[in-house]
N, C-alpha and C positions, 0 to 999 in steps of 0.2 A: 849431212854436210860435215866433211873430216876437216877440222883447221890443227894447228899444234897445239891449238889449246884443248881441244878435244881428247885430241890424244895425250896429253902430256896430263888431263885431269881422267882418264876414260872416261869420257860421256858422250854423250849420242848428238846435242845440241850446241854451239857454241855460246850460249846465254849462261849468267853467273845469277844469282840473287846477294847483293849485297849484305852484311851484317848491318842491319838497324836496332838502334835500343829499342828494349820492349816491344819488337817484330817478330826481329829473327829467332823463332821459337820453333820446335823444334813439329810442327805442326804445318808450314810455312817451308820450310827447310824442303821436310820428307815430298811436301806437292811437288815442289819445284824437281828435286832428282829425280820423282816417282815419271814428269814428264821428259822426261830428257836433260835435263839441266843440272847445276851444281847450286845445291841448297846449300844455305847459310844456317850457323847454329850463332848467335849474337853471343860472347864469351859473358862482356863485362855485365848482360841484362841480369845474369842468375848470379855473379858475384863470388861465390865460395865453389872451389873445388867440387865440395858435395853435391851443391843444388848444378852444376853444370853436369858432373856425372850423372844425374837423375836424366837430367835432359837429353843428353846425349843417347842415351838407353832408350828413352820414350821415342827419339826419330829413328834410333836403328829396327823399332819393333815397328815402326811406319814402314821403312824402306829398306832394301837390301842394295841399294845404288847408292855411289860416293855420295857423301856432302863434305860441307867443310864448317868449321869454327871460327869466327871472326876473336883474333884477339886484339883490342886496340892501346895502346901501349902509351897511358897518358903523366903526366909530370906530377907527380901529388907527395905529401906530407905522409899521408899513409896510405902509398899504393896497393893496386888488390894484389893476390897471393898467386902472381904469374908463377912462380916453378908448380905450385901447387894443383893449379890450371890447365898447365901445358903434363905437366903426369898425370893428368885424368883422359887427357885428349892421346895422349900416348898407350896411356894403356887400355882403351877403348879402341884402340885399334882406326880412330880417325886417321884418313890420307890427306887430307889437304888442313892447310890454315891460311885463312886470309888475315894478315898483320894490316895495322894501320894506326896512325900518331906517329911517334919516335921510329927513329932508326929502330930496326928489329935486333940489330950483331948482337946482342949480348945474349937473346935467346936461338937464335939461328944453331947454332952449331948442336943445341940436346934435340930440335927440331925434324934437322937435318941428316944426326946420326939415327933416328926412329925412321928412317926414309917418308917423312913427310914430306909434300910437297908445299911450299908457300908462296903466295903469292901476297903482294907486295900494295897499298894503295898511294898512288905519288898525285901528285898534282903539277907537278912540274920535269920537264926531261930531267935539270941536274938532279932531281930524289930518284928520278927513276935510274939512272945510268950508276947510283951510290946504292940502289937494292939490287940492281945486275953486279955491281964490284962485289958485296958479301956476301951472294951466292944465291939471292931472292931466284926460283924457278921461273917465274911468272909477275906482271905487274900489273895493275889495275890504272890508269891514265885519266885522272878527275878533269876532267874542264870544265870551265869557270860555271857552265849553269848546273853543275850537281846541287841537289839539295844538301845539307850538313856543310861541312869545313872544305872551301872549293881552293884553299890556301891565300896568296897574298898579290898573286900576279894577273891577274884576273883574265888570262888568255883560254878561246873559247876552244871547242875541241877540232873547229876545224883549220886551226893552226896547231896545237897542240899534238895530235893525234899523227900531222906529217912528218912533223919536228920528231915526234917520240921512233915514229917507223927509220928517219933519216939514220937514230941514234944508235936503237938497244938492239942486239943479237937475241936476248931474250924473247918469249911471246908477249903480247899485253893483250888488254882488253882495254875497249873504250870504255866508259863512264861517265854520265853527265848528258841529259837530255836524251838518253837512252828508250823507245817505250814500243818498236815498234817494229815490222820486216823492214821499212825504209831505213831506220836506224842503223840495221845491222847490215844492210848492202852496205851505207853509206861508210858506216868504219870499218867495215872491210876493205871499202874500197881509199881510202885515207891510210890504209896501215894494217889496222887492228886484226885480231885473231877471235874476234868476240865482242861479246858487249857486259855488260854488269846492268842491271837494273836494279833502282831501290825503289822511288815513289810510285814506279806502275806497278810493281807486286802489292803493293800497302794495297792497293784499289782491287784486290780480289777475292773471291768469295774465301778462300783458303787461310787469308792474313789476321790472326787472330789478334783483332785491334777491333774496335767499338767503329758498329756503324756509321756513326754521326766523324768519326774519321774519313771513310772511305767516299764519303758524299761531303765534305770539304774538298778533297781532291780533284773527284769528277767537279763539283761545280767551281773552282779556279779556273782561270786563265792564267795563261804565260807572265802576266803583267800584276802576278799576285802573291808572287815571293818580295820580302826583305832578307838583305842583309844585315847582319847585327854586329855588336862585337868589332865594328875594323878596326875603332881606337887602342880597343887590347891586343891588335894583331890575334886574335882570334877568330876569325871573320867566319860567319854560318847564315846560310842560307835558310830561311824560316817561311812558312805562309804565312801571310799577313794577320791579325787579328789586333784584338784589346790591348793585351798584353805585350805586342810587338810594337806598337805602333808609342805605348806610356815608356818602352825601353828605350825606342830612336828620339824620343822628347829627352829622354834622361842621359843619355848619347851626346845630344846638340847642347845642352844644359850647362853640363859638365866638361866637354869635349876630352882636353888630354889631363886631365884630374880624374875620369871616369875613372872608378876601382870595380871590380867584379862584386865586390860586397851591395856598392850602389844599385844592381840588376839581377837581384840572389833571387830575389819572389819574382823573378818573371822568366829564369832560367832553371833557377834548383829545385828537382823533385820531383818537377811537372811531367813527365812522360807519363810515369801508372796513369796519375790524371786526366791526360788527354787519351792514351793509348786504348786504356781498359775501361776509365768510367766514363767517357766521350765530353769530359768537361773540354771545350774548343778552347773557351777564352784563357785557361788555367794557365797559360804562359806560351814561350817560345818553343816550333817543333821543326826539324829537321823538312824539308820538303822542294823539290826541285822545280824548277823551271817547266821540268815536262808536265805537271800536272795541267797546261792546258793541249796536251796530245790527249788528256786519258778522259772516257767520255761515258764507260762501261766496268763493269764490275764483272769478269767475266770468272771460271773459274782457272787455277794455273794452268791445267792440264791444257782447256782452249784457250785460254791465252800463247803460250809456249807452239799449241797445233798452228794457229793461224798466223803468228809470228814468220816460224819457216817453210810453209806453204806459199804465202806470201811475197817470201824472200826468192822463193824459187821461179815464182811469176815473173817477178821483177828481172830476177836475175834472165829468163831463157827468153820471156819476150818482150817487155817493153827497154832492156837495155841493147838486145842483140838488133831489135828493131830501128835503131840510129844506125 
């Protein structure tokens, strides 16, 4: 299946793997390109230039097919060491980087001049029509059921996704409720040039994250995400647990006095904890709406097979059959 985005990333599949903290390792990554797809290398999980250079080496010796580097570009007192990040992803000879938080402009142009490709995560047409203005290649189109940060407007993607096709000259991909060949007919057919997926890779044999993760997933339903965070306009979509449910008390509590310090033990630090040592309750974690499509633990390779097989069913005969 040739879309622009295929072509504009060379890969065989139109499917992206999101950057997720403490996921997108480079293990995760190499599955996903090794099937067709464009794997993610998660920038901000390994932190320092060095440990991201190790990693990046570890998925090139996986794979000899693109991936890309997630860098997410957040507001802090002691930011991490983006120039120092983005020369390791450059002189590693990485092609793509998936940007997302802040406008990317300030780093675009060393990006840009390395003939990287980037693509862009928005949540909304006007972010996405502001990463087509500064030269974004590609964008990624959140709606409102992604798991993590679905931003503030809470529009779902099958308004989103028309809206974004009415807008940008660029390519996108959908994102947000993403898991499946239905998925990818259907934002094909709304627009898109693709799909991104983050919570249905978590659910695969390839995802190196602690079991007791992958079987949260599979056993949610649709109806077992929270949202956290709206009062700090931070808004993140989480799967329910202990510790989500003592933050939406602390949330209602507190309401517009909530400070980020109020909800630090139920947000800060906890990924190692849930990702690698399967502690569940240990705080708040990133997790979409689609976790009640995902039912199997399959590996990426047959995930990705059955994905456009499927796609293709759909596409020649149960659509052509209307």
């Amino acid at each position: 299946m040739k879309t622009k985005i295929t072509e504009l990333f060379n890969i065989e599949h139109p499917i992206i793997q999101g950057g997720m903290h403490h996921v997108g390792f480079a293990e995760l990554a190499a599955a996903v390109s090794n099937a067709g797809g464009l794997g993610t290398i998660t920038g901000l999980t390994q932190g320092t230039p060095e440990k991201l250079a190790k990693e990046i080496a570890r998925c090139q010796e996986m794979t000899d097919k693109p991936f890309a580097v997630n860098l997410t570009f957040l507001p802090s007192l002691t930011p991490p060491d983006y120039p120092g990040l983005i020369k390791v992803i450059i002189d590693a000879g990485v092609p793509i980087v998936e940007t997302a938080g802040r406008n990317p402009a300030e780093y675009l142009p060393t990006l840009k001049e390395a003939g990287i490709k980037v693509i862009h995560k928005c949540t909304s047409v006007r972010h996405s029509l502001k990463a087509q203005s500064i030269g974004c290649d590609a964008v990624s189109v959140d709606g409102f059921e992604c798991g993590g940060h679905p931003g503030e407007d809470d529009i779902p993607n099958f308004i989103l996704l028309p809206r974004a096709a009415d807008e940008l000259e660029i390519p996108f991909v959908a994102s947000g409720g993403m898991a499946d060949a239905r998925s990818l007919v259907a934002a094909m057919a709304l627009g898109a040039d693709g799909m991104n997926m983050g919570t249905r890779f978590i659910a695969t044999q390839d995802a190196p994250v602690h079991q007791n993760v992958k079987e949260a997933i599979i056993n949610a339903s649709e109806l077992d995400t929270r949202l956290v965070m709206r009062s700090l306009r931070n808004t993140e979509r989480v799967l329910n647990n202990g510790a989500v449910e003592r933050l939406l008390e602390k949330e209602k509590a507190l309401g517009a006095d909530l400070k980020f310090e109020d909800i630090i033990d139920e947000v800060a630090g906890v990924y190692p904890k849930i990702m690698h040592e399967g502690t569940m309750e240990a705080g708040a974690w990133s997790c979409g709406m689609v976790a009640g499509l995902v039912n199997d633990i399959p590996t990426v390779q047959d995930l990705i097979h059955g994905i456009m097989s499927q796609a293709d069913e759909i596409i020649k005969s149960r659509l052509q059959n209307f």
